[in-house]
C-alpha positions, -999 to +999 in steps of 0.1 A: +058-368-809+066-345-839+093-324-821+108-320-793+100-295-769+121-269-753+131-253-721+146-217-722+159-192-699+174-160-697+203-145-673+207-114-668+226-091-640+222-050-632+258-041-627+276-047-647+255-051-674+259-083-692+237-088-722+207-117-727+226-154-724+196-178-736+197-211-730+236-202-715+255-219-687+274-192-672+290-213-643+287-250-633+290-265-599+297-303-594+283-317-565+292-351-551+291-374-579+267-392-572+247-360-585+251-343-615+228-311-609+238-278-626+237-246-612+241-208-626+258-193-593+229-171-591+211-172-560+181-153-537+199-147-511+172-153-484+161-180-498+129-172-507+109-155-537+076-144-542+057-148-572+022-136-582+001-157-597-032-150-613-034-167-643-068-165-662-084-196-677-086-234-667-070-266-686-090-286-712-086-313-682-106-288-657-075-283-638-073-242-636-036-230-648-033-212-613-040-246-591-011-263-611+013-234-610+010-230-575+010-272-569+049-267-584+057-241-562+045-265-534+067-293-549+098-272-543+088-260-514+081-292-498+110-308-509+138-282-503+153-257-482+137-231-508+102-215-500+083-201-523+057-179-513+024-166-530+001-138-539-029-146-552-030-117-579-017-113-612+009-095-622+025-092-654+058-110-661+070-085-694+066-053-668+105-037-678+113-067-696+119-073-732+154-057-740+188-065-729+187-028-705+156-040-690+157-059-653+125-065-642+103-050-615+114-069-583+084-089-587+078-121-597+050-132-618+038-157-646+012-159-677+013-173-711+021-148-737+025-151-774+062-136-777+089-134-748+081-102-737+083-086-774+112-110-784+103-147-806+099-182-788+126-202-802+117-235-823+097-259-800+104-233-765+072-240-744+081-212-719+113-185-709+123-176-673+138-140-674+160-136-642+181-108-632+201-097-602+230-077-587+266-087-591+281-101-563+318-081-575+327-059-601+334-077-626+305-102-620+327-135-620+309-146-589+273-148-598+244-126-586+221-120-566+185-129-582+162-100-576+134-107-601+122-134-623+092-140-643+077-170-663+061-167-697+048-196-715+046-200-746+008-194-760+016-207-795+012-243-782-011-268-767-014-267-733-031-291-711-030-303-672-018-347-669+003-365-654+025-397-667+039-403-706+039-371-732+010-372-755+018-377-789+000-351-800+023-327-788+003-315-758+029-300-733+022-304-698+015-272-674+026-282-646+061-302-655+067-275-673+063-250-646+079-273-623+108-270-647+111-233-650+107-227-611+137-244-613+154-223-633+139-193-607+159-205-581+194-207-601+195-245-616+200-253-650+197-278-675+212-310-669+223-335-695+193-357-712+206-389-692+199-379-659+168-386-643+157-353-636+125-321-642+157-301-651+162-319-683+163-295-717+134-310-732+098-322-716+102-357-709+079-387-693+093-372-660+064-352-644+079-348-610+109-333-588+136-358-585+169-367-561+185-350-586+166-318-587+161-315-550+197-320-543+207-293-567+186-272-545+196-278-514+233-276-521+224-243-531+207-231-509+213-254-475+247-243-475+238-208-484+260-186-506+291-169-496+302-138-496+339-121-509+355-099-477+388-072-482+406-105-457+405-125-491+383-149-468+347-160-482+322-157-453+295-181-452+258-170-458+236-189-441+196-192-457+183-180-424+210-154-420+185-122-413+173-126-378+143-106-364+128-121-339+113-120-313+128-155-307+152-173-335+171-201-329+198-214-356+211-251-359+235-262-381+269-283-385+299-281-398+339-297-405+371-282-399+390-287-433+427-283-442+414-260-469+394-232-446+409-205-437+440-205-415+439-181-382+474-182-372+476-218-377+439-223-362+416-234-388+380-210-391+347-210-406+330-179-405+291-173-408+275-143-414+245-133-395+219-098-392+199-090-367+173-066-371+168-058-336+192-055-301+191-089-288+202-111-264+220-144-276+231-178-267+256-193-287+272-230-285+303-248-301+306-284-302+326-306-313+333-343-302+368-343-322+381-309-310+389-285-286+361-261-300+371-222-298+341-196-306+341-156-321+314-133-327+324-105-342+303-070-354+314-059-388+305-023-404+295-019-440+328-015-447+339-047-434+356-033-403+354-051-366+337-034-338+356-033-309+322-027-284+306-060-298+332-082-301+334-115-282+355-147-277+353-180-259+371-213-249+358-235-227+327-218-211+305-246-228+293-285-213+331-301-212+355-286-238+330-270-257+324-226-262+299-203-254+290-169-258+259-150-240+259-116-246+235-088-255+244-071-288+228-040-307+215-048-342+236-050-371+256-073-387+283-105-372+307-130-379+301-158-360+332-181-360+340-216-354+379-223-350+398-247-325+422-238-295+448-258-306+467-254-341+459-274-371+427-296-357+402-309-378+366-325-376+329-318-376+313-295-350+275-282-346+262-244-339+233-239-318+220-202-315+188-190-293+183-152-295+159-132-281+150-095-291+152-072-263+144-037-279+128-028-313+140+001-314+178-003-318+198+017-297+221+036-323+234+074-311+217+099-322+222+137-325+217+166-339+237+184-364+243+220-372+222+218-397+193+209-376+187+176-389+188+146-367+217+122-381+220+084-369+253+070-360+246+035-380+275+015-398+256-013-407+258-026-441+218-033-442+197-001-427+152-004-428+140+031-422+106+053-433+106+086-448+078+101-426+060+139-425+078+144-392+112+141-406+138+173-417+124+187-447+153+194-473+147+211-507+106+199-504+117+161-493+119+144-462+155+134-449+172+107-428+207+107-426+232+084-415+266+089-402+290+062-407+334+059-409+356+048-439+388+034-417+407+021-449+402+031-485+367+010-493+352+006-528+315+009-517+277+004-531+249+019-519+219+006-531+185+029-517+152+007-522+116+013-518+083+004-536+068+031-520+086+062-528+109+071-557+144+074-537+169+099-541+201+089-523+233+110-512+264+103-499+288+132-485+321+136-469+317+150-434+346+177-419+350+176-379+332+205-378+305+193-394+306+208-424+310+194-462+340+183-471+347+176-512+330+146-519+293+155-528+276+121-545+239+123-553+216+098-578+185+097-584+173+068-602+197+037-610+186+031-643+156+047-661+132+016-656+130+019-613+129+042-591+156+027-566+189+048-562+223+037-564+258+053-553+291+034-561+325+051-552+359+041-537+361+064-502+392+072-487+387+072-445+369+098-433+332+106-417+303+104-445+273+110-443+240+089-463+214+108-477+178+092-481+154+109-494+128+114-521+130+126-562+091+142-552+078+167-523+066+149-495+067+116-501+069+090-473+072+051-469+097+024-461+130+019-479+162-002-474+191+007-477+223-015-487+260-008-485+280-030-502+320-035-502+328-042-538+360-068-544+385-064-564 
């Protein structure tokens, strides 16, 4: 071969801004070490991403570029805890891409393209992942959450379908190489040029995923990500943490370490889970090497317990082992594993059976002075639909929801929807209903969506959400996010 040819990749985060980091490692995580995968700290947090593929045009070898793209998505698929899943259209990868203020579309897609989006290949670069997300703090030291990347590959160079050595005349390889980049999709980078893996910086005779590669991706995303809480404790994010039903059931394991977190002088893990709907659950602790000791816990958006759902349990499992059966309302729990006696250690496995029982959760409801309906909701995840039989407020449909600020709470809301441009209020809410100082509004987060955000340190009080529409009488779904920020 003449050269060698190049991987690339792009990071890129929403808030706060940090600027294009090509070819960068912005975090490294060791795994055992008999491993040497690298990852970013970026992750999609269920797991999961969609990506549209329509490319036009087959391979010199007959192979179209669409069957091999979507054979590497397969390959990761297959072989990890990741999924990804497809659409069998195209889309373009530059849509609100090209500049350092630009994040994407919240759509994945893939094509070959002759610059990066407006911006040069570098020397020998056969194709660019451009990734962005949402900071998982403030100050971004933690990673993000990836909410869009798209492929482009580089059209300036041969391009063929084959498997086994490189050719020498410099033909790259489809389907490695999109092997490569999907990598990069889920959060991995480049790992030195000794280890046998598809993650290496340059095309190599490897045409396939390796141990390497698939353990890289399954210690990110079979342990799930964490996530920072005001108790200076991270809570474990499992990849099947959004439950819907109408039957789920959750197995995993874990260990008791000297470094978890210490419960007065009981060791914890916590897990994280959402449940769309009110449900019933069944929930077991076991452990072989302990005296198992079981929570559940609902938490608000701001990170506050609910007394109503809160549950604990000893011994009413087989032998010394816990159990909860309840029936909860949706919204969001801390599921936690801990010991009865002080300072015990070992390994212990979850199992979790739920069952929806309404799908329409039962939140209060009432209605205000103003004549508007308003949910009681203090979940930090809320689906709803702007529909024509909703309260009409200057032209626009409204839902509100009512929710309480217990301690001073630096909060995100994040209003979401590909169906309807958003317009998203927060308001401070007097006993007697009326409007108290605070008055937050925003329309559109940046000036390349149409999704809303609100961030804002609240002192306790009653507030009031907003969510509604820039445009008359638009309807559809939306999602709405609340988020405590960390210091």
């Amino acid at each position: 071969m003449n050269s060698r040819q190049e991987f690339g990749i792009s990071w890129r985060t929403k808030e706060p801004l940090i600027k294009y980091a090509t070819g960068a490692l912005l975090f490294l995580l060791w795994a055992p070490t008999h491993h040497a995968f690298e990852l970013s700290g970026n992750f999609w947090e269920f797991a999961q991403a969609t990506f549209h593929v329509g490319i036009s045009g087959t391979s010199p070898s007959g192979t179209t570029w669409n069957e091999a793209f979507i054979r590497s998505m397969d390959a990761w698929t297959h072989a990890t805890d990741f999924e990804f899943l497809l659409v069998n259209e195209f889309l373009d990868p530059c849509i609100d891409q090209g500049g350092p203020n630009d994040f994407g579309d919240n759509m994945a897609g893939v094509d070959f393209r002759d610059t990066v989006c407006g911006m040069e290949f570098g020397d020998n670069a056969l194709a660019v992942t451009l990734t962005a997300g949402v900071c998982l703090n403030q100050e971004c030291t933690g990673g993000f959450k990836i909410t869009d990347a798209d492929i482009v590959f580089n059209n300036n160079e041969p391009w063929d379908v084959y498997a086994g050595p490189l050719r020498f005349d410099n033909t790259a390889d489809f389907q490695r190489v999109a092997l490569h980049e999907l990598g990069h999709v889920l959060g991995m980078t480049h790992v030195s040029e000794d280890i046998e893996a598809i993650m290496q910086p340059f095309a190599s005779e490897i045409d396939s995923l390796q141990a390497d590669d698939i353990a890289g991706a399954n210690f990110l995303y079979g342990a799930g990500a964490t996530l920072g809480t005001i108790y200076g404790i991270d809570i474990s994010l499992p990849t099947n943490s959004e439950l819907s039903g109408p039957d789920d059931t959750v197995n995993f394991s874990g260990s008791l370490a000297n470094t978890d977190a210490d419960l007065d002088g009981r060791l914890l893990d916590i897990y994280q889970f959402t449940f769309t709907n009110d449900s019933s659950v069944d929930i077991q602790l076991n452990s072989s090497t302990f005296d198992p000791f079981l929570y559940l816990v609902r938490v608000s958006s701001t990170q506050d317990t609910i007394d109503a759902f809160t549950f604990v349990d000893n011994d009413s499992g087989p032998g010394r082992n816990s159990r909860i059966s309840a029936n909860i309302q949706a919204g969001t729990y801390w599921l936690g594993a801990s010991s009865a006696g002080v300072g015990e250690v070992g390994d212990y496995d979850v199992s979790m059976v739920t069952s929806t029982s309404s799908t329409t959760p039962s939140f209060e409801t009432f209605e205000s002075i103003y004549g508007a309906e308003v949910q009681v909701n203090p979940n930090p995840k809320i689906k709803g639909s702007l529909s024509s039989t909703d309260f009409l407020f200057a032209e626009s449909f409204l839902d509100l929801y009512q929710f309480d600020v217990v301690n001073t709470t630096n909060l995100r809301f994040d209003l979401s929807s590909s169906q309807l441009d958003t317009y998203l209020r927060v308001v401070e809410i007097l006993p007697d209903q009326s409007v108290g100082s605070l008055v937050l509004e925003n329309d559109n987060r940046s000036e390349s969506t149409t999704d809303s955000r609100i961030q804002q340190s609240l002192p306790p009080g009653t507030y009031w959400i907003g969510v509604s529409s820039s445009s008359a009488d638009e309807t559809g779904d939306y999602s709405l996010d609340i988020t405590v920020i960390i210091p």
